[in-house]
Each structure stands twice: as C-alpha cells, then as structure tokens.
C-alpha atoms as one frame of an Amber mdcrd trajectory, in Angstrom:
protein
 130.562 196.617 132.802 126.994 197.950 132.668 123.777 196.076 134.010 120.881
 196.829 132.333 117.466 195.950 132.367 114.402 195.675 130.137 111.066 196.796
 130.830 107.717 196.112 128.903 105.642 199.071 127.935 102.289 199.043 126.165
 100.980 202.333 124.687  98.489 203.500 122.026  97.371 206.519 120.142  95.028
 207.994 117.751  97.834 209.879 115.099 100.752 206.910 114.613 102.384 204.305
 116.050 105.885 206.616 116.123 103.706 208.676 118.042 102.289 205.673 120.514
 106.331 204.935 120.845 106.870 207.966 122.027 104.450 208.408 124.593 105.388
 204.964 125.979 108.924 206.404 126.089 107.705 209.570 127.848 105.835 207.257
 130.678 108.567 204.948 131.213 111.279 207.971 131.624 108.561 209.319 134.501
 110.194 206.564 136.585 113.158 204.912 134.674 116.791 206.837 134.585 119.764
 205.971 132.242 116.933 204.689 128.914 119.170 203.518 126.566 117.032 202.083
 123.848 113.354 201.308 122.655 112.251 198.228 120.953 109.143 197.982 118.805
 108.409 194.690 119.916 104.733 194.476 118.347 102.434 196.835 116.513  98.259
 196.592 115.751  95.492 199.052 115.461  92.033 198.760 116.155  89.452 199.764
 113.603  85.859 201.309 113.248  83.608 201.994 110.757  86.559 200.198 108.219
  88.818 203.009 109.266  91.842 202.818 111.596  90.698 203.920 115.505  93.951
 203.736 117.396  97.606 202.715 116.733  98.764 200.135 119.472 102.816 199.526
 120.108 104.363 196.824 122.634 107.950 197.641 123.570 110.877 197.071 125.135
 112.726 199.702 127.301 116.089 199.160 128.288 117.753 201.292 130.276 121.212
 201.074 132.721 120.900 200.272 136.503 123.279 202.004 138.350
C-alpha cells in the first residue's frame, strides 16, 4: 500500500494557464520526490487595459511518501 500526500501549489504566468501548471509542477518537484499527479483545482486571470495580464492556476500535487 502507498501513502501519499497532497500539496497545494499556486502559480501564474503571462503565456497560459498549461504553462502556469507547469511551472507550479517544476517548483513543487524542487522539493517533492515520487509526484504522481497534478490537479487543476482553480483557474483566473487578471486583466488590464480589457486584455488578459496573467493566467493564475491553484493545484493539487500529489505525490508518494516513502
């Protein structure tokens, strides 16, 4: 039986939210082993000047404790 555990991880960028996913992912495997799965839990942007600014993802990292 595995134990695993879920992290939160906020991230943003200025291309896409895929692309604010995986720069979350890339932070959290900095210090987290054994990821086995990423959750889009939320997504928003900001805007300016009536354009989009910045893509904004909340997720969920899970990854096996060993």
């Amino acid at each position: 039986m595995a134990v695993l555990k879920v992290i939160e991880v906020l991230a943003n960028s200025d291309k896409s939210w895929e692309d604010a996913a995986e720069k979350a992912l890339a932070q959290a495997s900095k210090s987290v082993d054994h990821i086995r799965s990423i959750y889009i839990n939320e997504q928003s942007c900001t805007v300016k000047d009536g354009k989009i600014a910045s893509y904004r993802v909340n997720t969920k990292i899970t990854f096996e404790v060993k």
